[in-house]
Residue frames relative to the residue before (quaternion, step in Angstrom):
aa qw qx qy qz dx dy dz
X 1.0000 0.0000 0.0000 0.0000 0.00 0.00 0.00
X 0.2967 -0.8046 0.5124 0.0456 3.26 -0.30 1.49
X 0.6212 0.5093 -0.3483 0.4832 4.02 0.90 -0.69
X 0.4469 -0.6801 0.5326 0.2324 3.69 -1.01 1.10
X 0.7029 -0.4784 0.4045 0.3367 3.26 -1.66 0.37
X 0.4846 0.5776 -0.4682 0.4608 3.90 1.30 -0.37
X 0.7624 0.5650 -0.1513 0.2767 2.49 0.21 -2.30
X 0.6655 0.5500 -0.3096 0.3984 3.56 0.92 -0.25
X 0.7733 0.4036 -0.1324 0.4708 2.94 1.55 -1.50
X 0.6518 0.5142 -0.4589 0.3164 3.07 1.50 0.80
X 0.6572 0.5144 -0.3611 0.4160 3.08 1.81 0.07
X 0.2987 0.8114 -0.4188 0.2774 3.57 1.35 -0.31
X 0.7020 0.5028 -0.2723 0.4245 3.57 0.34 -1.36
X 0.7553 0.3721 -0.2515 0.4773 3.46 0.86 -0.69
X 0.4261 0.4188 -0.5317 0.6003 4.09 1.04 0.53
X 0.0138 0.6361 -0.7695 -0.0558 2.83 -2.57 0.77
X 0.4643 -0.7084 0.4412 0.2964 3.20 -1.75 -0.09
X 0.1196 -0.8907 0.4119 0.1508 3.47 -0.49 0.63
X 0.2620 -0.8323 0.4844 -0.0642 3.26 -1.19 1.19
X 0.0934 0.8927 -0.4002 0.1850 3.33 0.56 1.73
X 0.0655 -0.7910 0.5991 0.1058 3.64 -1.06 1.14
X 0.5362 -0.5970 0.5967 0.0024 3.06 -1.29 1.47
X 0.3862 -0.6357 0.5799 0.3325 3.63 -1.18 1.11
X 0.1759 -0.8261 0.2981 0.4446 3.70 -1.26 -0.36
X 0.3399 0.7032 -0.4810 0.3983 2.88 0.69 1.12
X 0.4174 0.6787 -0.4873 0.3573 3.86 1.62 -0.81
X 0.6026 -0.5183 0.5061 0.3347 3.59 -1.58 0.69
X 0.7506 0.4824 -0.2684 0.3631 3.75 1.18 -0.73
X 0.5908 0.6695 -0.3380 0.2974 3.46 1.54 -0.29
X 0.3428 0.7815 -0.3489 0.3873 3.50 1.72 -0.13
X 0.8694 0.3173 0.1204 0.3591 2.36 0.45 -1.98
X 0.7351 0.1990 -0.2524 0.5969 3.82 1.32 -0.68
X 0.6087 -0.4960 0.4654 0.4086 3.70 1.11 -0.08
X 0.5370 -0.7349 0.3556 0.2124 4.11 -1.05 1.06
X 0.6937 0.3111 -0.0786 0.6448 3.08 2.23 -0.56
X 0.0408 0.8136 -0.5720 0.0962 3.49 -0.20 1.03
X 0.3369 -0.6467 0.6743 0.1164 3.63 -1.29 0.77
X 0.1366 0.8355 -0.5318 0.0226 3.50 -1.57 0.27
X 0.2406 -0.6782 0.6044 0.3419 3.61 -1.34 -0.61
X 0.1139 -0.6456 0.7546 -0.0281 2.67 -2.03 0.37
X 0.0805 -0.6894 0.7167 0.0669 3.20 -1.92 0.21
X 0.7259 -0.4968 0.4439 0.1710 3.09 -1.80 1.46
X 0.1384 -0.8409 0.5230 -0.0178 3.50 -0.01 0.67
X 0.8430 0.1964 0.1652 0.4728 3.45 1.12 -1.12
X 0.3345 -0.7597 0.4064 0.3819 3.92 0.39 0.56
X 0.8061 0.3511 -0.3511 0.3221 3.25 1.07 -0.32
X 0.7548 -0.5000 0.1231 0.4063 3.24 1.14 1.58
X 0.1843 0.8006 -0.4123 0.3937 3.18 0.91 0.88
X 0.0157 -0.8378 0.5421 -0.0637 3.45 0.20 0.85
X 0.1802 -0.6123 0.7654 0.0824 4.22 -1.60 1.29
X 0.2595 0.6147 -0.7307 0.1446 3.31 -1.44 0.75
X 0.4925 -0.6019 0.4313 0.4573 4.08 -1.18 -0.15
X 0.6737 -0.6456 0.3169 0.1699 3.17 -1.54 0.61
X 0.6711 0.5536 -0.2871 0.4009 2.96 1.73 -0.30
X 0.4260 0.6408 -0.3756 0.5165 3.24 1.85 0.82
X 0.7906 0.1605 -0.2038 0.5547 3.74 1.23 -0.75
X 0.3137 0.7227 -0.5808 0.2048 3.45 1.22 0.50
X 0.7942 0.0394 -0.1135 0.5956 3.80 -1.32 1.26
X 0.2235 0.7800 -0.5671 0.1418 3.88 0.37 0.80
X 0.1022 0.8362 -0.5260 -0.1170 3.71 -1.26 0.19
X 0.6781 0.0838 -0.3347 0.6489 2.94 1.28 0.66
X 0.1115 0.6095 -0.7836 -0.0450 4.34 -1.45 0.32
X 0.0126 0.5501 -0.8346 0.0271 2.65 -2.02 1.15
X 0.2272 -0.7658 0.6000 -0.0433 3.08 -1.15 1.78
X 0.0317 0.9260 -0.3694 -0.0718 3.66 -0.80 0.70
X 0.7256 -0.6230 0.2205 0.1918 2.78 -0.80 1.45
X 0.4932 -0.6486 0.3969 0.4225 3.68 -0.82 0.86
X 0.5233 0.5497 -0.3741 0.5330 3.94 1.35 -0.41
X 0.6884 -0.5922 0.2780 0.3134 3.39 0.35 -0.01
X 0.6300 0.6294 -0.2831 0.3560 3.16 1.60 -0.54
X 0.4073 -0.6017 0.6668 0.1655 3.48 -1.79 0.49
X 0.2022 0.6673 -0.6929 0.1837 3.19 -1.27 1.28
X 0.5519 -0.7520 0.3319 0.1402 3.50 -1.34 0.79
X 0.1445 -0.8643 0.4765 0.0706 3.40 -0.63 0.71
X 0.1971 -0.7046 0.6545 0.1906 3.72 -1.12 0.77
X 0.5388 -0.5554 0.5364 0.3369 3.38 -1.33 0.77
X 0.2808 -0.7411 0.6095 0.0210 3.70 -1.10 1.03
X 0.8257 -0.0545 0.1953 0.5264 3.64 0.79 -0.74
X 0.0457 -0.6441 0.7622 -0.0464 3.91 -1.27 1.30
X 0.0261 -0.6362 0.7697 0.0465 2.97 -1.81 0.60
X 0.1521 -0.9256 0.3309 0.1031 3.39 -0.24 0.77
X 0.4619 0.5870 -0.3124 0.5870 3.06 2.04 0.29
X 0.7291 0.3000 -0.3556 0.5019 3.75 0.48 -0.29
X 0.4737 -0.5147 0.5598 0.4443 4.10 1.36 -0.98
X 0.6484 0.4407 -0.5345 0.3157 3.70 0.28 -0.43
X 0.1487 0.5935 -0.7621 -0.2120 3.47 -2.06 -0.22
X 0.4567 -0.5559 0.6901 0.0784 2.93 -1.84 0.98
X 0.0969 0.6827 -0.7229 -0.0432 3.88 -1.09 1.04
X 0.3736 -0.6164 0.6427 0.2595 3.68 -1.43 -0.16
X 0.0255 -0.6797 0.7198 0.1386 3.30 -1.76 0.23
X 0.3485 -0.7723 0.4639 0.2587 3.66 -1.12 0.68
X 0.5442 0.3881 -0.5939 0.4478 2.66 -1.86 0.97
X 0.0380 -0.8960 0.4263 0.1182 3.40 -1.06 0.35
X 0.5274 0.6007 -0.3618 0.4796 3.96 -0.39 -0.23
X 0.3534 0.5835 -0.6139 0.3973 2.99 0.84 1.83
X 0.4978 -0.6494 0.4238 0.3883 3.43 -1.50 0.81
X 0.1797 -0.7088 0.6763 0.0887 3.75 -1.01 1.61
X 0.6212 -0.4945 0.4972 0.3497 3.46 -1.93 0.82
X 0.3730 -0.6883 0.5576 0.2760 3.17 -1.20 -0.34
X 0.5514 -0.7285 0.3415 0.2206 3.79 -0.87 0.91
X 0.3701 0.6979 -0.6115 -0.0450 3.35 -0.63 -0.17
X 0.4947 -0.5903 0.5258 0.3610 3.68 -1.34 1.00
X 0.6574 -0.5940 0.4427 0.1381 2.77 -1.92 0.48
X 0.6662 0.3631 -0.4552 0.4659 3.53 1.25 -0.43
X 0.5245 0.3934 -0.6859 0.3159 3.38 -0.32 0.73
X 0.7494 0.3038 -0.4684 0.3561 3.46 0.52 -0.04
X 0.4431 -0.7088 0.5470 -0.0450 3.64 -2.55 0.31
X 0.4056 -0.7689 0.2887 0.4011 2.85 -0.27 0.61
X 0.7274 0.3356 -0.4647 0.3773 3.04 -1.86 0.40
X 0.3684 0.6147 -0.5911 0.3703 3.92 1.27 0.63
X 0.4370 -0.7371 0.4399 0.2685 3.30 -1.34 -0.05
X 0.0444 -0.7869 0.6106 -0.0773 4.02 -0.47 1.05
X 0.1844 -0.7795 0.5924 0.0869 3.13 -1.99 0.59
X 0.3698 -0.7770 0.4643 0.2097 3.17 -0.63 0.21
X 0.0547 0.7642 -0.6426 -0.0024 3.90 -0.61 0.65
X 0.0241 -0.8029 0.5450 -0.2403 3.06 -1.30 1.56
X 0.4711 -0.6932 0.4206 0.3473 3.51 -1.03 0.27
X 0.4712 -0.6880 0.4957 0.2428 3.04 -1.57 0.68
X 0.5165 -0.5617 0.5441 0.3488 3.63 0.90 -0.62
X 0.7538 0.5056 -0.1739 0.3819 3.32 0.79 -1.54
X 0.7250 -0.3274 0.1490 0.5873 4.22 0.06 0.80
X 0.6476 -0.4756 0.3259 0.4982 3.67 0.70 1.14
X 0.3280 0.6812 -0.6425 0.1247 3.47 0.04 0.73
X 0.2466 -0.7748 0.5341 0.2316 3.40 -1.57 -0.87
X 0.1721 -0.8327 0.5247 0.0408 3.39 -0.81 0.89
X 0.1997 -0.7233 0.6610 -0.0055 3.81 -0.66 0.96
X 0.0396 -0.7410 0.6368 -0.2093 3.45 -1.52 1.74
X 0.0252 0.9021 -0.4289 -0.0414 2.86 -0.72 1.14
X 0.0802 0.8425 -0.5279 0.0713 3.96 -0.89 -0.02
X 0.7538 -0.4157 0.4319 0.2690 3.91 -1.23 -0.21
X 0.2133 -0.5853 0.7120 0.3239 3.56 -1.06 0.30
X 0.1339 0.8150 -0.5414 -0.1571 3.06 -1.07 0.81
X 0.6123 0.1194 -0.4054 0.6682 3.47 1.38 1.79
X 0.1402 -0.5586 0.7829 0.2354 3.39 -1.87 0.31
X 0.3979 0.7882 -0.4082 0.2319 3.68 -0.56 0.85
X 0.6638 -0.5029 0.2955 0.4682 3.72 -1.30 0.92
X 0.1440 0.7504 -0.6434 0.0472 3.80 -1.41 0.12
X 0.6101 -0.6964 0.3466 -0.1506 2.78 -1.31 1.39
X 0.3249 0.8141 -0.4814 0.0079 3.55 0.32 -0.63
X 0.6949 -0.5904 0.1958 0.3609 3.93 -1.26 0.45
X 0.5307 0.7837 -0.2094 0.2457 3.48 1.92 -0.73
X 0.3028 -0.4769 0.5574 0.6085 3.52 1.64 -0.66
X 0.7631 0.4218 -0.4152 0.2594 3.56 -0.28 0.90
X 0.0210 0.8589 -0.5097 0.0455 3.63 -1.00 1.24
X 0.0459 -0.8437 0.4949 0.2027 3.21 -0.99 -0.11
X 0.4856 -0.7198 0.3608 0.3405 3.53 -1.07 1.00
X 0.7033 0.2194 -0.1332 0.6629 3.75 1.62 -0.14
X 0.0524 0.7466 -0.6616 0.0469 3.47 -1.06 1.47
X 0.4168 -0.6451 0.5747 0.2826 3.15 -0.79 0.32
X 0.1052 0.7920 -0.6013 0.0112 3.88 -0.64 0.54
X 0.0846 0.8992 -0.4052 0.1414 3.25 -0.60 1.28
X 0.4150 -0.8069 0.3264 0.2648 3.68 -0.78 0.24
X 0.4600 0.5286 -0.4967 0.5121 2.68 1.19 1.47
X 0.2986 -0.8219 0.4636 0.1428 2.88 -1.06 1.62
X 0.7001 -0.4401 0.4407 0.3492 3.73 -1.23 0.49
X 0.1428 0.7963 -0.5815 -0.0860 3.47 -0.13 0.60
X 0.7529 0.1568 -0.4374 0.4661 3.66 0.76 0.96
X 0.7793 -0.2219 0.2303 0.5388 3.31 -1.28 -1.11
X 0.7010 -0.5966 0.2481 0.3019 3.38 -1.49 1.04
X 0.6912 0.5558 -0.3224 0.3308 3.46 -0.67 -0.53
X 0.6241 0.5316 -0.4080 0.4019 3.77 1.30 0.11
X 0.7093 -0.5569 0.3806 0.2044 3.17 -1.68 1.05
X 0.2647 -0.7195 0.6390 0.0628 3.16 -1.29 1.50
X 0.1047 -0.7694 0.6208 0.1080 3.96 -0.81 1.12
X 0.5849 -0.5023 0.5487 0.3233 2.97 -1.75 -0.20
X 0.6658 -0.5575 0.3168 0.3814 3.47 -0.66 -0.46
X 0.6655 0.4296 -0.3098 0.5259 2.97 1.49 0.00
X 0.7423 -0.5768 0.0575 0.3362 3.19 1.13 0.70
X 0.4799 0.7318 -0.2262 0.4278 3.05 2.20 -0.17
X 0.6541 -0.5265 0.4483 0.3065 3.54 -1.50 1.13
X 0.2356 0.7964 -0.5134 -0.2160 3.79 -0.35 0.21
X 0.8169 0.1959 -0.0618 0.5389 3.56 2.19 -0.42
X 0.2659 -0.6419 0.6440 0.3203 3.47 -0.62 0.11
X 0.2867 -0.6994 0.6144 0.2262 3.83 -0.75 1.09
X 0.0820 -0.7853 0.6135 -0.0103 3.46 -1.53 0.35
X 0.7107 0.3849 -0.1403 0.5719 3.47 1.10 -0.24
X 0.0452 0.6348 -0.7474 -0.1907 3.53 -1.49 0.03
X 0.3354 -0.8099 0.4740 0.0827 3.56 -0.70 0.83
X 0.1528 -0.8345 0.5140 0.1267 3.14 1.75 -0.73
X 0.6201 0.5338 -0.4833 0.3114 3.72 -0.05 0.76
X 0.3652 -0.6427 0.4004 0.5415 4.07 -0.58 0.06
X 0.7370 0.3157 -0.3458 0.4874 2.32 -2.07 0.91
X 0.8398 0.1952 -0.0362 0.5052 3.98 0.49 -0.37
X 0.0103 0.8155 -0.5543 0.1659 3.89 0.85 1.30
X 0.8137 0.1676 -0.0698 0.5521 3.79 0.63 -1.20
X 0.0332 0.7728 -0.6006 -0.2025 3.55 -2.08 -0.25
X 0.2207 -0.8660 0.4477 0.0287 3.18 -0.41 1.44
X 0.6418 -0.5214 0.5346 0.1744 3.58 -1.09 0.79
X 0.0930 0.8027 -0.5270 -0.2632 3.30 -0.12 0.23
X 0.8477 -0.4656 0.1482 0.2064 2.94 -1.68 1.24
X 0.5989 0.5865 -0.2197 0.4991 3.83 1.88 -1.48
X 0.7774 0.3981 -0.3203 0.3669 3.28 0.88 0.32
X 0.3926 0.4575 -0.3880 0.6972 2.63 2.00 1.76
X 0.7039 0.4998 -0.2520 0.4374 3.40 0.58 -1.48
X 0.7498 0.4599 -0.2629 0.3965 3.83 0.91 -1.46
X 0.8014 0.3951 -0.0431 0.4470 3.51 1.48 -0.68
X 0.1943 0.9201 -0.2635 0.2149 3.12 2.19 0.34
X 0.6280 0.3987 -0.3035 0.5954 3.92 0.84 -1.19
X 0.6152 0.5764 -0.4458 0.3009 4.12 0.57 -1.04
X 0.8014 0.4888 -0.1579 0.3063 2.44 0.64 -1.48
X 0.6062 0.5032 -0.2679 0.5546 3.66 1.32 -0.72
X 0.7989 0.4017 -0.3248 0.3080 3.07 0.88 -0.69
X 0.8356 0.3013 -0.2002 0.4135 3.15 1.68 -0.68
X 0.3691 -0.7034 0.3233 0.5142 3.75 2.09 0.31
X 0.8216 0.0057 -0.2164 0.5273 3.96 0.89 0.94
X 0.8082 -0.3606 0.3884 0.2568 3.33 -1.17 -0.41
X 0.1597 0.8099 -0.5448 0.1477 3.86 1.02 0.98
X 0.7200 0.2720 -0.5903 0.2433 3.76 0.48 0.33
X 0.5919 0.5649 -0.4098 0.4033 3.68 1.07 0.47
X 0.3900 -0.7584 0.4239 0.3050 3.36 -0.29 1.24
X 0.6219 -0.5650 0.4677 0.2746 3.03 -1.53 0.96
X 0.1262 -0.7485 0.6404 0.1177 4.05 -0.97 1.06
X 0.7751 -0.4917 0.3485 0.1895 2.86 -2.19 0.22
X 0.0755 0.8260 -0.5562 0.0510 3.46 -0.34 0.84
X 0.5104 -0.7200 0.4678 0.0480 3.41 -1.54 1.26
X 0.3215 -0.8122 0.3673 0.3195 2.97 0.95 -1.28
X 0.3371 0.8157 -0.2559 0.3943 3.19 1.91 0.13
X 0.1676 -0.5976 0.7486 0.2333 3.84 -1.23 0.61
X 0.4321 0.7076 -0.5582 0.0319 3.46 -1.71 0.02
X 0.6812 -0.5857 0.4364 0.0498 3.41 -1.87 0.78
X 0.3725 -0.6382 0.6282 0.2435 3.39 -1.31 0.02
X 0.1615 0.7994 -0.5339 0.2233 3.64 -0.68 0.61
X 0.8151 -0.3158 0.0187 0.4853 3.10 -0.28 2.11
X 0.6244 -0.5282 0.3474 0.4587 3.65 1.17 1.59
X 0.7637 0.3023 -0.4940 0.2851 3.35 0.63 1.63
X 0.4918 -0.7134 0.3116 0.3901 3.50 -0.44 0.26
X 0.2479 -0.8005 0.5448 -0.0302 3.82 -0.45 1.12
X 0.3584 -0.6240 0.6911 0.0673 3.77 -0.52 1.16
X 0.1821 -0.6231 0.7602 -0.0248 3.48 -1.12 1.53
X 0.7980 -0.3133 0.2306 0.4604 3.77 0.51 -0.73
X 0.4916 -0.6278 0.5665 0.2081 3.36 -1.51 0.48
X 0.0862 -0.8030 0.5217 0.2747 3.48 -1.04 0.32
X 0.7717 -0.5541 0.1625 0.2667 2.75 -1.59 1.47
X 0.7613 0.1878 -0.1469 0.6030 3.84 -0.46 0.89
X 0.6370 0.5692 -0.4578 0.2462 3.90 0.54 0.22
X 0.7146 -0.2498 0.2761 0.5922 3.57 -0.65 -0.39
X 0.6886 0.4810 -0.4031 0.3633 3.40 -0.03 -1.32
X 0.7399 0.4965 -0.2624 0.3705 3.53 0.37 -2.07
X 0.7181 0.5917 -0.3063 0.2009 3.54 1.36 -0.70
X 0.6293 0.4921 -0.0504 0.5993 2.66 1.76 -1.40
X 0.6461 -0.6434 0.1937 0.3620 3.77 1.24 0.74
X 0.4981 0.6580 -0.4810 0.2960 3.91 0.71 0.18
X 0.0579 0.7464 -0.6630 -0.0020 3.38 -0.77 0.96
X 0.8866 -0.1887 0.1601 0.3908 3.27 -1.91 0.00
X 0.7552 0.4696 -0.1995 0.4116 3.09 -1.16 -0.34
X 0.5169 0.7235 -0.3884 0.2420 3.68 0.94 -0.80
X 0.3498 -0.7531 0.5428 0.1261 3.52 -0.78 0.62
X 0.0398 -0.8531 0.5008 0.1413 4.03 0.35 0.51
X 0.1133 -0.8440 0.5103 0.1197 3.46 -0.08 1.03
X 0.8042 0.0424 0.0978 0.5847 3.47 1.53 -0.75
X 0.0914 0.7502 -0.6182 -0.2160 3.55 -1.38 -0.11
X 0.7848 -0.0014 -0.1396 0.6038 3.61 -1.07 1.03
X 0.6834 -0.4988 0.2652 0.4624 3.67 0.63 1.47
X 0.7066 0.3975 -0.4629 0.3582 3.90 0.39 0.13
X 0.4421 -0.8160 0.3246 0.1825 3.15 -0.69 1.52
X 0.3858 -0.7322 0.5605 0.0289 3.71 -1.10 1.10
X 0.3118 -0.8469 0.4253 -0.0677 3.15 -0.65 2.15
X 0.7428 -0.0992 0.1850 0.6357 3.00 1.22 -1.59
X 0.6928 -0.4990 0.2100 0.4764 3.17 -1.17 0.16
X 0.6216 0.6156 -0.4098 0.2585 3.80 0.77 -0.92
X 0.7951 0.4074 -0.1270 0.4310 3.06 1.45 -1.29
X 0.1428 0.6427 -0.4151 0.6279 3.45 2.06 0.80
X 0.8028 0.4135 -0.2248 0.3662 3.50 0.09 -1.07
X 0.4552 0.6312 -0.3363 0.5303 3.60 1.21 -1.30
X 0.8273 0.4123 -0.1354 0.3566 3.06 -0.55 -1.81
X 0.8015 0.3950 -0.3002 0.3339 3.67 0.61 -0.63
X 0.6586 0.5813 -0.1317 0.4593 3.04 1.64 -0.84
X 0.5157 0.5848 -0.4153 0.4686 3.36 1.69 -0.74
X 0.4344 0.7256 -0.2370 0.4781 4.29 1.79 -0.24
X 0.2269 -0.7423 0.6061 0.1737 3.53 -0.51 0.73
X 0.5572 -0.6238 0.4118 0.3617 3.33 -1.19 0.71
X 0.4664 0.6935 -0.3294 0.4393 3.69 -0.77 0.70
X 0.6518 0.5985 -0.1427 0.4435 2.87 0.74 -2.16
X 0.1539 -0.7482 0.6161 0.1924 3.50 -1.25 0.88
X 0.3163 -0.8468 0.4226 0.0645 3.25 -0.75 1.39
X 0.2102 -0.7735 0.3948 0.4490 3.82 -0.37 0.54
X 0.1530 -0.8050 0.4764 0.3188 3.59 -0.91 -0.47
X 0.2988 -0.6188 0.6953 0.2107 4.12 -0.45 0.67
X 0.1103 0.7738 -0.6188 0.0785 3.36 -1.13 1.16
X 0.3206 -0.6550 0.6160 0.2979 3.99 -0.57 0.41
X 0.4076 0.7417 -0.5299 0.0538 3.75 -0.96 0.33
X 0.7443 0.1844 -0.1543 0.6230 3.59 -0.46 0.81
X 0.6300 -0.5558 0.3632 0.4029 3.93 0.55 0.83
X 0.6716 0.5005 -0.2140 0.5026 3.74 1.30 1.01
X 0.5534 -0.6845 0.4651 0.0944 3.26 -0.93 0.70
X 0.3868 0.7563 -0.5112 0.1307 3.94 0.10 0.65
X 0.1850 -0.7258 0.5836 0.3137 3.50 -0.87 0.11
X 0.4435 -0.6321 0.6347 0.0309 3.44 -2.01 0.72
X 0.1629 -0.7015 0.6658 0.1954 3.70 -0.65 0.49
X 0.1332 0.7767 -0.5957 -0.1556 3.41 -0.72 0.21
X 0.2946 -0.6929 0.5560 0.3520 4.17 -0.54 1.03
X 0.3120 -0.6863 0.6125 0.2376 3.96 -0.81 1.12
X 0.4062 -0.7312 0.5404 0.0913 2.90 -2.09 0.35
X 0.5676 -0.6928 0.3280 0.3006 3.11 -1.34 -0.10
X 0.3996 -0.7218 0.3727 0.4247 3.58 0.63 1.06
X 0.6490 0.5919 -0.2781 0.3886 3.92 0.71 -1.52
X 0.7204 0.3302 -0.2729 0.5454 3.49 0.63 -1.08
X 0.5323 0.5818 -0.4680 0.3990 3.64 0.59 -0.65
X 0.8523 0.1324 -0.0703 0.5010 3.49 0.12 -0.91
X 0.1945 0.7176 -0.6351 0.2093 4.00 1.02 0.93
């Protein structure tokens, strides 16, 4: 652990835990569970709170607590579901917020920690380690990013807490453990709060980036093809028939290699848009409209 005993205790005050309950009926409770624990970090004295969205996705109640021990409520302010951040608030203000700094100034093999809840009577836990990439990534959910942090510091609590630099500055909100060498954490980087900060407060998401097509689908790469793992219940895909096992040979006749370029192609689609799909399934060839959705409303 490479961050000094100051240097910690000056960023500490500005992590919390979060403590979210989930209707059960929400489209997300399947899948992330009705009760969900997390981190976060003070962004803003006036109580602004960064952490990932798949902690307050479909929230109805957050109580966030304070490194002083206290418990105070929070309403979700902002989701962006293409980068993973969400952004809640608590009132009152003239709390102690991290400071920012984007990520492309930073490289790999700099050094970063990570501070985070434990879960465990509000505690905290601090990890450290290396970037060892700044690069695109991918993952099976319909979800990517053109900058991840990937690092060898591992998460030593619950997700959504703030990854710094050594000078004490916010550069990610982690969100992943990857568990591989050389690759323990993935952080968010931080500019996809900082660059988009009034929108997002002002509008609870992203309204100058048109809204894209989404399926609802998990799935894989496999021998340069794309492979449906599954559909989630009630989305587009599951509606318009795609199930496991699916082979994607194409959509709207442009053929589909892997997942990244799955992603291109679908996304380059406004939501709405009925999309075709070419699939292989049962030793045959068939194709599937499927009318995409709107991830945001899907899971309002």
């Amino acid at each position: 652990m490479n961050a000094s005993v100051k240097l910690i205790e000056q960023v500490v005050p500005s992590t919390v835990s979060i403590h979210v309950t989930v209707p059960q009926d929400h489209h997300s409770a399947p899948l992330l569970g009705p009760e969900r624990m997390g981190s976060g970090a003070i962004v803003d004295p006036a109580g602004y709170i960064l952490t990932v969205n798949y902690i307050v996705i479909g929230a109805s109640t957050i109580k966030v607590s304070l490194v002083d021990n206290s418990q105070v409520d929070a309403e979700v302010v902002a989701q962006d579901f293409a980068s993973g951040i969400g952004l809640i608030k608590i009132a009152n203000s003239g709390f102690p917020a991290a400071p920012l700094r984007s990520s492309q100034e930073l490289k790999p093999g700099d050094d970063v920690f990570i501070a985070a809840g434990s879960g465990e009577e509000n505690g905290r836990r601090v990890s450290g380690g290396g970037l060892t990439s700044v690069a695109p990534f991918d993952a099976y959910w319909e979800y990517s990013l053109d900058r991840a942090l990937i690092s060898t510091a591992m998460n030593p609590g619950l997700g959504g807490g703030p990854m710094f630099d050594m000078h004490g500055r916010m550069v990610g909100v982690v969100s992943l453990n990857l568990n591989e060498v050389g690759k323990f954490s993935l952080a968010i980087p931080v500019e996809n709060f900082q660059d988009h900060r009034d929108e997002l407060i002002r509008y609870g998401r992203r309204v100058s980036r048109s809204s894209r097509a989404w399926i609802g689908m998990y799935s894989y790469t496999l021998r340069k093809h794309l492979v449906v793992a599954g559909v989630l219940p009630g989305g587009p895909g599951e509606t318009a028939g795609l199930k496991a096992g699916d082979v994607v040979l194409a959509i709207d006749d442009q053929e589909v290699a892997d997942r990244p370029a799955f992603y291109q192609q679908l996304w380059s689609r406004p939501a709405g848009e009925t999309v075709l799909f070419r699939i292989f399934r049962n030793n045959a060839v068939q194709t599937i409209p499927i009318v995409s959705g709107n991830v945001e409303e899907f899971f309002a």
